[in-house]
N, C-alpha and C positions, 0 to 999 in steps of 0.2 A: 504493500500500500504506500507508504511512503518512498521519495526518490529520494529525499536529498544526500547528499555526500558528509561523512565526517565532517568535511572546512563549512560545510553550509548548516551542520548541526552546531556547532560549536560557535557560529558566527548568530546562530538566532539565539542560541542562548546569552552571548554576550550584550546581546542588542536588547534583549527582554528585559533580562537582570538590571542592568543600565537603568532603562526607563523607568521600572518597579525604585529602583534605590532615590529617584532623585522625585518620583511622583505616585509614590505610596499613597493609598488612604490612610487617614490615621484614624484609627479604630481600635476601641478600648478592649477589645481581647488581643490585639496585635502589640500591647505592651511588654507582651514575656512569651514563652513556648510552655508556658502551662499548659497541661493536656486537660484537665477540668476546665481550663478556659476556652481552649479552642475547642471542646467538646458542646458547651451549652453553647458558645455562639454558632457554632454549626447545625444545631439543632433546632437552635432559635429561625435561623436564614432557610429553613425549608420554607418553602411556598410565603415566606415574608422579605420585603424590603430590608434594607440596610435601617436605613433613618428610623423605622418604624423599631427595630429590632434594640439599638444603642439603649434609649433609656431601660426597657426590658431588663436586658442585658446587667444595670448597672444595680437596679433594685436587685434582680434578683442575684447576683453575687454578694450584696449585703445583707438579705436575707440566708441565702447561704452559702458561704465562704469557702466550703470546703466539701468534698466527696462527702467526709462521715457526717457534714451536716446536713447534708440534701438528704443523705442515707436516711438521717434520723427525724427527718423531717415531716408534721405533722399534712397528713392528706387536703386534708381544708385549705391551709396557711400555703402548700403547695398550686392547687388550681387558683387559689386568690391570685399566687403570683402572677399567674400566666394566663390569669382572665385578659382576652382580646385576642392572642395569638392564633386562637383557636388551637384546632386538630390535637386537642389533650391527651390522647393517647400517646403523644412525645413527651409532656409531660412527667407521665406513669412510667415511662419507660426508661424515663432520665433515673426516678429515682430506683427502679429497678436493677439497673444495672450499678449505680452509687452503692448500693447493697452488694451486687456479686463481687465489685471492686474491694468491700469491704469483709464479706463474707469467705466469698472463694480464691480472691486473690492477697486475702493478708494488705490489701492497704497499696496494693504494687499496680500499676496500669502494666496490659499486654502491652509488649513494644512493637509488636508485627500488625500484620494488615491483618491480614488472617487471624490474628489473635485477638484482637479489638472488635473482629468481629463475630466471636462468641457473644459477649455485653449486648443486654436486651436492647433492641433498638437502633442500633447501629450499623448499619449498611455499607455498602461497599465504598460510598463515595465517601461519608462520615469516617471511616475507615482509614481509606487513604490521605483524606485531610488530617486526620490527629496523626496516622504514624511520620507522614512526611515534615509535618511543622512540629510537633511535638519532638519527635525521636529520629529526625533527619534519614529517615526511609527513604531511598528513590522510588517511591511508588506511585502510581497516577490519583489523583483525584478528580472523578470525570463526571462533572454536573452540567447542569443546562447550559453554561456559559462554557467548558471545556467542548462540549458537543457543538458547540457554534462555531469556535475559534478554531479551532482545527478540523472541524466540515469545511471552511472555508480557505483557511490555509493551504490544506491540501486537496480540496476539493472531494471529497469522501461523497459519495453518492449514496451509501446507506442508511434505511428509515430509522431515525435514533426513537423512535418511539416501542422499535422490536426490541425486546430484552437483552437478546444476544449483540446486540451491535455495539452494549457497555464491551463486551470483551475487547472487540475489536479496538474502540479507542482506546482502552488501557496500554494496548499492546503495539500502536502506533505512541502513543506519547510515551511510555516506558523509553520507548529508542531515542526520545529526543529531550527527555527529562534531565536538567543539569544531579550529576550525580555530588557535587559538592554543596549545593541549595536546596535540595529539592522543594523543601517547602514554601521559601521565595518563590520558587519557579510556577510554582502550583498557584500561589496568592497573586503571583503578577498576572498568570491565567484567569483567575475573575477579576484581577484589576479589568484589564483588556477589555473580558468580556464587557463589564461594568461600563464601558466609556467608548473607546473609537470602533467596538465591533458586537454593539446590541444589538438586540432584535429586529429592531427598526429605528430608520433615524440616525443609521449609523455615520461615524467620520474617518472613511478609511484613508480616503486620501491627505489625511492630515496626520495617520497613524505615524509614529516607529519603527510598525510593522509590516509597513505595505508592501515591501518588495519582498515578502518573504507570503504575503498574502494570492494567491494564486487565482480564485475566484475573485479577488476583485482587478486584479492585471489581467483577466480577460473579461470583465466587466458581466460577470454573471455573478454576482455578490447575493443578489435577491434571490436565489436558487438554492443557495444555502442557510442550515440542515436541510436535508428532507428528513420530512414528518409528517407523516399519517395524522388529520384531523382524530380527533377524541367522538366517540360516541355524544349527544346531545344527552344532559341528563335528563330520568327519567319522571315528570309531573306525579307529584305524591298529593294526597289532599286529605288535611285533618283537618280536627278540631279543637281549637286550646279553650283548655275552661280555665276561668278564674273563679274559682268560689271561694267563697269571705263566710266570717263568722267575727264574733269580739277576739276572737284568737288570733287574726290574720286572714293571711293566705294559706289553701289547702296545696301541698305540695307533694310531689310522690318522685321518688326514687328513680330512675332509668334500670332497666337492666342493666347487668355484669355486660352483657354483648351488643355489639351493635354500634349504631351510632348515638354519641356523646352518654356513650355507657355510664355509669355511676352519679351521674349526674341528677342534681335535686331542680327540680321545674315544675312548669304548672304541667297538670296534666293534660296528656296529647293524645288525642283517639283518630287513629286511621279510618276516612271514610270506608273507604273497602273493606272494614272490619266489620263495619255494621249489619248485624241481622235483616237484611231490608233488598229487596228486587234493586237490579242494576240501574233499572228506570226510577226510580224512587225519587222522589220532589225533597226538598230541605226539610221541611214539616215532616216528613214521614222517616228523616235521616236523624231530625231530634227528638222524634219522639220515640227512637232503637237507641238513641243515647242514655236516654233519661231511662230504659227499659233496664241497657247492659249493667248501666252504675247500683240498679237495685239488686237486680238477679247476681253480678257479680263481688260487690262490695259493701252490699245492703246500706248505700246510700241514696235516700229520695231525692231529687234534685228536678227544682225546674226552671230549665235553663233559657235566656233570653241573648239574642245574638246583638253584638256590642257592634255599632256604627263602624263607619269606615271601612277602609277597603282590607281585605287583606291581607295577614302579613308575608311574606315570602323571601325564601331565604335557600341559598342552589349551594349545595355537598359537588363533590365531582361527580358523584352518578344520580344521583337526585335532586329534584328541585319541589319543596317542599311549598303550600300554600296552603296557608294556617287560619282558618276563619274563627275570630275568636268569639268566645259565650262565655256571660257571668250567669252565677247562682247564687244563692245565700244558704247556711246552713247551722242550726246550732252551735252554739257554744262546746257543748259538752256532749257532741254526736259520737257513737260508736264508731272508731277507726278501725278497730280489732284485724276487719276486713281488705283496710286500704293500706297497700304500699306505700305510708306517706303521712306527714304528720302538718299541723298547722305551723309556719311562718310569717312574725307579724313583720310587717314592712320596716320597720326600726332596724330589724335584724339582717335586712337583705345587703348590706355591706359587708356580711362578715362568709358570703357563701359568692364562690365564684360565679358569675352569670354566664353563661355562654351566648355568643350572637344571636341564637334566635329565641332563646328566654328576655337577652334585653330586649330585642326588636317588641317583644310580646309584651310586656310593662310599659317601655314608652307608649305603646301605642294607646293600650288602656290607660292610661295617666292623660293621654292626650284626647280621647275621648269623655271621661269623668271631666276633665276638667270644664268641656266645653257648656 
């Protein structure tokens, strides 16, 4: 796959390193080769921004400082921290693996690629970002912004969206990874990506890297990656209730599985769960609501649909449309039956919200108040 020669390997690395040393970002994990550090900020930068990620970032090493304090660290006081970020399953998994760090490896981070990625959560890209920056590994770290940079460099014509096609750039950049830096070499790689060779909008012809850049010296730069479009996620349609007592809000549990498992929300009832013909009108969809909550939880509830449109909120394979309803319900109603206990609003700071439980508050706040 790749052509170039020794002197033209040698001569990109010295031209990359160069521009990295004198136009680094300066980024507060990028202050040491801690591997706890280049670990969460790696974890943080999936599917989030830079900017967005930094304060995150800076709270949550002061919350906690260290492996055995994430380890040790209470579930709650955890999701609080990384309320917004979404996809809390990284969260769990951070401190999952802070535990095997502490547990099965006596306190010791793996030093290899492969061995880092035993540690819950940690993928091959994750992988190769902590062994090469942390522990000076020549190994690839090949994320969205490596699959661009060198799709276009070398003009790779492979769908990076197929699985297999990570091996392939590991094993192209393996050959052209400086073996004295590699983790410079790696971070000057999202530098790159980050700036003269984005997605879109790119500046190549003002790059460092141009003459080294191939797609864009035969001006087919917009051609690279190829990528296979994503399936359209799949329209889901609930119903969020808000029911109130003097106690609060009623709130219930998520599943252990699933999506935003564990998580304490208002409750969410899938249309297509309801007892009722595919043709079935609203009227006949609330009133198998008000049926399931008795039969199932032996709570009577009579629900009324709260103004405005909507709330809606898109997973990568789902896009979810949330029509919400209040109830009222005693004080002192049997739960015995409900996965879920009352929450009064005073209290909803101290429990992390996820995007689509906030979207569902605002919305209700913004309709009460009207």
């Amino acid at each position: 796959m790749i052509t170039w020669s020794p002197e033209k390997i040698a001569a990109f690395q010295k031209t990359l390193l160069n521009w990295y040393d004198q136009n680094k970002r300066d980024l507060p994990w990028r202050k040491d080769h801690d591997p706890y550090h280049v670990w969460v900020s790696e974890i943080m930068l999936q599917q989030t921004q830079v900017q967005t990620v930094i304060p995150y970032y800076q709270r949550f090493m002061k919350l906690f400082p260290t492996v055995q304090a994430l380890a040790d660290a209470d579930e709650t006081q955890l999701m609080k921290a990384w309320e917004g970020l979404g996809y809390y399953s990284r969260a769990r998994n951070l401190q999952k693996a802070a535990r095997q760090i502490i547990t099965d490896y006596h306190g010791e981070w793996p030093k290899t690629k492969a061995g880092l990625q035993e540690l819950s959560g940690i993928g091959p890209y994750t992988a190769g970002a902590i062994a090469s920056i942390a522990f000076n590994q020549p190994v690839a770290a090949v994320d969205g912004n490596a699959f661009r940079v060198f799709a276009r460099l070398l003009k790779i014509d492979a769908d990076i969206a197929k699985p297999q096609t990570r091996r392939l750039f590991e094993n192209v950049i393996g050959r052209v990874i400086s073996k004295d830096r590699p983790g410079d070499f790696n971070q000057a790689i999202m530098d790159l990506g980050a700036s003269y060779m984005t997605a879109t909008n790119y500046h190549s012809a003002d790059s460092p890297m141009k003459a080294f850049n191939q797609a864009y010296l035969d001006g087919v730069e917009d051609q690279y990656p190829v990528k296979t479009k994503n399936k359209r996620p799949v329209p889901v349609a609930y119903y969020g209730l808000l029911i109130t007592s003097n106690n609060g809000f009623l709130f219930e549990k998520r599943p252990a599985h699933g999506i935003l498992s564990n998580f304490w929300m208002f409750p969410l009832v899938k249309v297509a769960d309801l007892k009722v013909a595919k043709d079935a009108d609203e009227g006949q969809q609330l009133n198998a609501l008000e049926n399931q909550f008795l039969e199932t939880y032996r709570l009577k509830i009579h629900v009324t649909k709260l103004g405005g449109q909507p709330v809606t909120h898109t997973f990568t394979h789902q896009k979810w449309r949330i029509t919400l309803l209040t109830a009222n319900l005693a004080e002192h109603v049997d739960l015995s039956y409900f996965p879920g206990k009352w929450i009064p609003a005073s209290a909803f700071k101290t429990f992390a919200f996820t995007k689509v439980q906030d979207k569902m508050w605002q919305r209700y706040q913004k309709q009460i108040e009207k």
